[in-house]
N, C-alpha and C positions, 0 to 999 in steps of 0.2 A: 504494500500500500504506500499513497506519497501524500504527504500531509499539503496542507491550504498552501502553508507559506513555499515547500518546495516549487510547488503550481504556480503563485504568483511570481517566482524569483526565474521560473523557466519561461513564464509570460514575457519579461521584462527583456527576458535575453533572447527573448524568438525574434520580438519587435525591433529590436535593436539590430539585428542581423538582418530581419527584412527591409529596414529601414535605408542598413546600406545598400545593400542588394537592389535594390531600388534604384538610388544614386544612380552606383556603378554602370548599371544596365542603361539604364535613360545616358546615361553622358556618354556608352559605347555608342549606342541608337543614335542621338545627336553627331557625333563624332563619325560615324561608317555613312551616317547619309551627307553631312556636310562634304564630307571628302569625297562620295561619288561624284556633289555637284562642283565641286572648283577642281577634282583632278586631272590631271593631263594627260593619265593613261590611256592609251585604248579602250579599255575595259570600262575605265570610269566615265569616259566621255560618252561610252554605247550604252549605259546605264542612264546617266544623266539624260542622253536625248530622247529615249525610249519612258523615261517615267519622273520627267524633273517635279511636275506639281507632287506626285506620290512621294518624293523625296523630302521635299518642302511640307509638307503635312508631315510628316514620321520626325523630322525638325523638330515642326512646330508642337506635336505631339509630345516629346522627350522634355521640350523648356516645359508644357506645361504640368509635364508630373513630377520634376523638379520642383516647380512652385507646388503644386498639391503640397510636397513634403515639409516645403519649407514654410508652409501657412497650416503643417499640423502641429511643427513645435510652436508657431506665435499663439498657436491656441491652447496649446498646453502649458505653454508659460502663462499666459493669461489664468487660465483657471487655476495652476499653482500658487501663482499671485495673489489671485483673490483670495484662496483656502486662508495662505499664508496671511494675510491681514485680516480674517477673520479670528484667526488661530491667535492673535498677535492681541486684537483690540478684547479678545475675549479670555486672554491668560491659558490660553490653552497650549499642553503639550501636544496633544493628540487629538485630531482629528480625522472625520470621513470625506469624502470626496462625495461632493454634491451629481449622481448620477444625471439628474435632471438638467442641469445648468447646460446654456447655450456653450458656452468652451467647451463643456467636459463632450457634449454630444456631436458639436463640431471637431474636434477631435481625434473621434471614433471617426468620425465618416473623411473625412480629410487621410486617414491610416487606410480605409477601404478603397477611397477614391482612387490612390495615387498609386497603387497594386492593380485596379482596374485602368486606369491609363496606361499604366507601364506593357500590360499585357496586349492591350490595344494596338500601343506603338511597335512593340515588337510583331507583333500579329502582320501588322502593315508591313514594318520590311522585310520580314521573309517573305511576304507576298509579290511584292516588288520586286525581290532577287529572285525570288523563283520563276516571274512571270519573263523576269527580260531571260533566266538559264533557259528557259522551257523555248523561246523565240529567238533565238538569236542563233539558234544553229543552221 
């Protein structure tokens, strides 16, 4: 059996790891479509002219689940925030996280969001590379 706090302390460190994984992935996604459209290769330039707007969306796709991520910590500092000055004006060591509050459920959904962009984006440009491998022979 694994107790509550095991559960929260693996919670913490899932999120944390998808959190980069996230990153990474979106700034690959940005960085492999940028480079098809300004490269000089052969390959890059039969890419680019075969699917420049698909490249520009998987782009623009990647910036924005970068922001997804980075408007889930402003909303989690924000609700830490708040606890924290509730915690603070009320003498308290310990308190709960307000489940209901606009940050704490912003969030959650800003953690889901930017996991469902990320897949999105990726989605896109394997589609994109497969479509110009599949035609271009």
């Amino acid at each position: 059996m694994i107790g509550k706090q095991n559960v929260i302390k693996d919670l913490h460190s899932l999120s944390d790891r998808l959190s980069t994984q996230v990153r990474t992935v979106a700034l690959g996604a940005l960085a492999l479509s940028w480079g098809l459209l300004i490269g000089e290769s052969n390959v890059a330039k039969s890419v680019a002219s075969a699917s420049k707007k698909h490249l520009l969306v998987v782009g623009g796709l990647a910036i924005l689940t970068m922001f997804l991520d980075f408007l889930q910590y402003v909303a989690g500092y924000i609700n830490n925030h708040k606890l924290l000055k509730h915690m603070e004006s009320s003498g308290l060591e310990n308190a709960q996280y307000d489940y209901d509050s606009y940050s704490y459920r912003l969030r959650s959904w800003l953690f889901v969001g930017k996991q469902v962009a990320l897949v999105v984006t990726v989605v896109w440009l394997l589609a994109v590379v497969l479509d110009w491998i599949l035609n271009s022979s």
